[in-house]
N, CA, C and O atoms as a GROMACS GRO file, in nm:
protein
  200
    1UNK      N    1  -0.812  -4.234   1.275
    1UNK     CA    2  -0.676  -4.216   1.225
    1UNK      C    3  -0.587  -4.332   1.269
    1UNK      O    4  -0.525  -4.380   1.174
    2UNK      N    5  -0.565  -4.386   1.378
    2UNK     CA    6  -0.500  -4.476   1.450
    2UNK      C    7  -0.558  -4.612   1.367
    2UNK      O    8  -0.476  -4.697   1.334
    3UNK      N    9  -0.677  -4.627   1.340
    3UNK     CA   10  -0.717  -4.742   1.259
    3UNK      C   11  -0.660  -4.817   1.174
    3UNK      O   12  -0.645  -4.939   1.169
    4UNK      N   13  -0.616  -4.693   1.075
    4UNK     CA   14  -0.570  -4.720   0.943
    4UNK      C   15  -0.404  -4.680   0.974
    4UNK      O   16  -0.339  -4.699   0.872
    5UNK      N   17  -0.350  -4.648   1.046
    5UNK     CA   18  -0.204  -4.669   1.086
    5UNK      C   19  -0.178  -4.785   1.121
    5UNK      O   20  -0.069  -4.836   1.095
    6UNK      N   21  -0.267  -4.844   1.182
    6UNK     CA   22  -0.249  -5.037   1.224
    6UNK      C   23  -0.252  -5.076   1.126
    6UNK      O   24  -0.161  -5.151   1.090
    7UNK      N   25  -0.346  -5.046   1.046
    7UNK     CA   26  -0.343  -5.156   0.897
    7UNK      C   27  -0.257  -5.161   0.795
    7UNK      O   28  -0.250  -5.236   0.698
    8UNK      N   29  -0.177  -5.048   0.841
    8UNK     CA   30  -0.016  -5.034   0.738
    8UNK      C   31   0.040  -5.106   0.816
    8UNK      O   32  -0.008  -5.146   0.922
    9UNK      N   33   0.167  -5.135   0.766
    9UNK     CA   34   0.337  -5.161   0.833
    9UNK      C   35   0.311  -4.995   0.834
    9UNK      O   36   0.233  -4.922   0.772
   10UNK      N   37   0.403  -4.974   0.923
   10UNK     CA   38   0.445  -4.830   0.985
   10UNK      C   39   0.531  -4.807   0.832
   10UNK      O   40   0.472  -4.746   0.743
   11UNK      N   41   0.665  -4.856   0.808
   11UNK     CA   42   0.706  -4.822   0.694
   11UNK      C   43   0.656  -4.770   0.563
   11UNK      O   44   0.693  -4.669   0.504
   12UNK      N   45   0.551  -4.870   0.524
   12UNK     CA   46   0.522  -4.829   0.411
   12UNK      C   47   0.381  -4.718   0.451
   12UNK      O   48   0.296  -4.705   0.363
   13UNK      N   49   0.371  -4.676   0.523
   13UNK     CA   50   0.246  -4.570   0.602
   13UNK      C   51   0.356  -4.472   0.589
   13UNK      O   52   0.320  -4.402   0.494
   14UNK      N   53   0.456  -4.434   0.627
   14UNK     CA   54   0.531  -4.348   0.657
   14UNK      C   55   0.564  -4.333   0.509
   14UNK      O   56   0.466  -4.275   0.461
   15UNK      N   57   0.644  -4.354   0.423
   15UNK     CA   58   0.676  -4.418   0.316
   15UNK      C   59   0.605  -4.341   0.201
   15UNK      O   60   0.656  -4.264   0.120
   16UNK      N   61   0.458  -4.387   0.215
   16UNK     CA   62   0.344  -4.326   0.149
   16UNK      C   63   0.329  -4.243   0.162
   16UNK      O   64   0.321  -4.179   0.057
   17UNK      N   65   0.306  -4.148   0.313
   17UNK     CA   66   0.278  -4.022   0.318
   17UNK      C   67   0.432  -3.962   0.278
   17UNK      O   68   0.407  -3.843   0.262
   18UNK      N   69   0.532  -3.973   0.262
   18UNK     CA   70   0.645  -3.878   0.219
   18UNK      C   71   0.629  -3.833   0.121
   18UNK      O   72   0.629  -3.716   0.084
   19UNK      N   73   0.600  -3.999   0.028
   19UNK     CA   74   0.567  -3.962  -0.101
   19UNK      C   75   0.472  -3.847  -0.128
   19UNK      O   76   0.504  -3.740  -0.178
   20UNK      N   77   0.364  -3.880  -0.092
   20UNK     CA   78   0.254  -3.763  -0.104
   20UNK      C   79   0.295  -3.654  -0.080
   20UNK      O   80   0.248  -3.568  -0.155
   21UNK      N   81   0.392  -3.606   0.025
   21UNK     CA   82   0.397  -3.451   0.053
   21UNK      C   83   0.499  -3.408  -0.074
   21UNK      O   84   0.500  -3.302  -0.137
   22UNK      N   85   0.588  -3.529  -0.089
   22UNK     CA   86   0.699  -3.479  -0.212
   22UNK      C   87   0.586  -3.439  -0.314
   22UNK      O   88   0.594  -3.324  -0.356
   23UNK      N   89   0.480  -3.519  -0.360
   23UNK     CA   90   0.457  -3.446  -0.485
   23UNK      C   91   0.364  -3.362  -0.493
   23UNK      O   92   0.311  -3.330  -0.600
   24UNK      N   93   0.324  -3.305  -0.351
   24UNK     CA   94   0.246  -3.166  -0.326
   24UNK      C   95   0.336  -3.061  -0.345
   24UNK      O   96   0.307  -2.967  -0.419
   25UNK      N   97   0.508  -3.073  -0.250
   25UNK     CA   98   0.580  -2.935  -0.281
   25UNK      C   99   0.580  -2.974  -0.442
   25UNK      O  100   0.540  -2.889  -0.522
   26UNK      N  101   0.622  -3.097  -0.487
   26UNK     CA  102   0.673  -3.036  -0.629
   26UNK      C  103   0.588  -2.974  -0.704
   26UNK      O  104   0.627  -2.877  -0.769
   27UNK      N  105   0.447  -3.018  -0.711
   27UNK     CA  106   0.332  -2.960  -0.756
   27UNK      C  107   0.306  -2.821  -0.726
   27UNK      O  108   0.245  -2.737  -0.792
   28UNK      N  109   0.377  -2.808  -0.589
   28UNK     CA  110   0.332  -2.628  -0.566
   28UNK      C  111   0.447  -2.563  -0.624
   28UNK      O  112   0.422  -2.470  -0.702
   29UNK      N  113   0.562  -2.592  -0.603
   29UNK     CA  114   0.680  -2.525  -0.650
   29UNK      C  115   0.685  -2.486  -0.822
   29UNK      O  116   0.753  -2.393  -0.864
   30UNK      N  117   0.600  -2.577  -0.910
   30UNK     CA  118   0.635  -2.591  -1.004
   30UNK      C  119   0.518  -2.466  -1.020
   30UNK      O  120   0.542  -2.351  -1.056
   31UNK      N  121   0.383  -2.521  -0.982
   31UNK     CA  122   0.332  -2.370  -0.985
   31UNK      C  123   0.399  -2.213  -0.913
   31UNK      O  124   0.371  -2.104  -0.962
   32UNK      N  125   0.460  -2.225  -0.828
   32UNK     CA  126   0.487  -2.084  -0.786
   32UNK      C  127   0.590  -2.029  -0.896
   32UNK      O  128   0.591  -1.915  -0.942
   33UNK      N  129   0.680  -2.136  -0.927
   33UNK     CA  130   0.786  -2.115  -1.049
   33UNK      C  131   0.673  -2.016  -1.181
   33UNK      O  132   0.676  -1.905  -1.235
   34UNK      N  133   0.590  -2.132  -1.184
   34UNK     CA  134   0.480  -2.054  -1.336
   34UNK      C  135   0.418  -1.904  -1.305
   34UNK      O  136   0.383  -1.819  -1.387
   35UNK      N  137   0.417  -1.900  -1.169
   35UNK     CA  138   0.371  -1.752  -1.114
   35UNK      C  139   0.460  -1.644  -1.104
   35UNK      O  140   0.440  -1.528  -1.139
   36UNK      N  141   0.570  -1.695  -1.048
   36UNK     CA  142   0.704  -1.614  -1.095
   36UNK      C  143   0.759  -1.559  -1.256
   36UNK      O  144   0.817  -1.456  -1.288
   37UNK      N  145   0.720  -1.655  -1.323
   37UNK     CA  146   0.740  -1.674  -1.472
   37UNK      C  147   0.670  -1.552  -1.485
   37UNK      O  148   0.738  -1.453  -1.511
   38UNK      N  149   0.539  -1.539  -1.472
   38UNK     CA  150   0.463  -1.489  -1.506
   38UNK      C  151   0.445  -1.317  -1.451
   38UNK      O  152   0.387  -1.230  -1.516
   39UNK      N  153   0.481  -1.305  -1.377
   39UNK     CA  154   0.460  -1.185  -1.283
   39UNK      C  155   0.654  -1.079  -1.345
   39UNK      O  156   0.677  -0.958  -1.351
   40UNK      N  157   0.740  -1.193  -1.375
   40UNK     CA  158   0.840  -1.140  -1.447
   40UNK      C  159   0.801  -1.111  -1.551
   40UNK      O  160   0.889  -1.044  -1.606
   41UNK      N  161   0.669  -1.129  -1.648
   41UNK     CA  162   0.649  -1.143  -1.772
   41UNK      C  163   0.613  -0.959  -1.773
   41UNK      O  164   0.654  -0.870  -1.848
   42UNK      N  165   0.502  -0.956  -1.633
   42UNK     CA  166   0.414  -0.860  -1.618
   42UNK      C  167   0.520  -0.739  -1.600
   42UNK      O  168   0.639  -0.744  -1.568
   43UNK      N  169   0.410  -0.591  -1.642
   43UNK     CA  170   0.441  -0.504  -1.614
   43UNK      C  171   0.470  -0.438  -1.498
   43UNK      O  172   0.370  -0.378  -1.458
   44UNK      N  173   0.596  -0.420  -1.404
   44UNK     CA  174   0.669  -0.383  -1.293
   44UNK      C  175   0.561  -0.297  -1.198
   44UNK      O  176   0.570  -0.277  -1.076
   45UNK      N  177   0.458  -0.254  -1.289
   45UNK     CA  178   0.318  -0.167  -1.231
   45UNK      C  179   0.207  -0.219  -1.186
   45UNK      O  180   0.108  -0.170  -1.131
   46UNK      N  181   0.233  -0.326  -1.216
   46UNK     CA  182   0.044  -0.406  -1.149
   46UNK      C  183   0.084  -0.490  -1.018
   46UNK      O  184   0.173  -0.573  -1.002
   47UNK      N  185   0.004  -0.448  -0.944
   47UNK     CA  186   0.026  -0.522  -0.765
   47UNK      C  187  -0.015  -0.643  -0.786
   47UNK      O  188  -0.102  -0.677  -0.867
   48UNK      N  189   0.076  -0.744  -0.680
   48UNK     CA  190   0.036  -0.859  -0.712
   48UNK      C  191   0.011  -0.923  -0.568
   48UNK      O  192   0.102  -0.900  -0.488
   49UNK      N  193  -0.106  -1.005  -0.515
   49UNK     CA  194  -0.104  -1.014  -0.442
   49UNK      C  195  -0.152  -1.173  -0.404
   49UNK      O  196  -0.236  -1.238  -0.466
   50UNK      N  197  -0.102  -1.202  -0.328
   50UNK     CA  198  -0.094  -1.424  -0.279
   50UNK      C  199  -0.162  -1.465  -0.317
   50UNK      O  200  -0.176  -1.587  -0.303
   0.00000   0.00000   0.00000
């Protein structure tokens, strides 16, 4: 791990990984949104579970 932190600038290492986590939440959010969508779609009677 320390390897490849030397071989960045710290900036753009840091930089990069933000990026990446930004487009994991947005990627999850956008799915939990479609699950929400969806579970509003559903009948108030079927359990829903994580």
């Amino acid at each position: 791990m320390t390897n490849t932190v030397r071989l960045h600038s710290k900036g753009i290492h840091l930089g990069y990984k933000r990026n990446l986590r930004n487009q994991q939440c947005g990627q999850s959010r956008l799915l939990i949104d479609g699950i929400k969508d969806r579970i509003a779609r559903m009948p108030s009677s079927t359990c829903v579970s994580e």
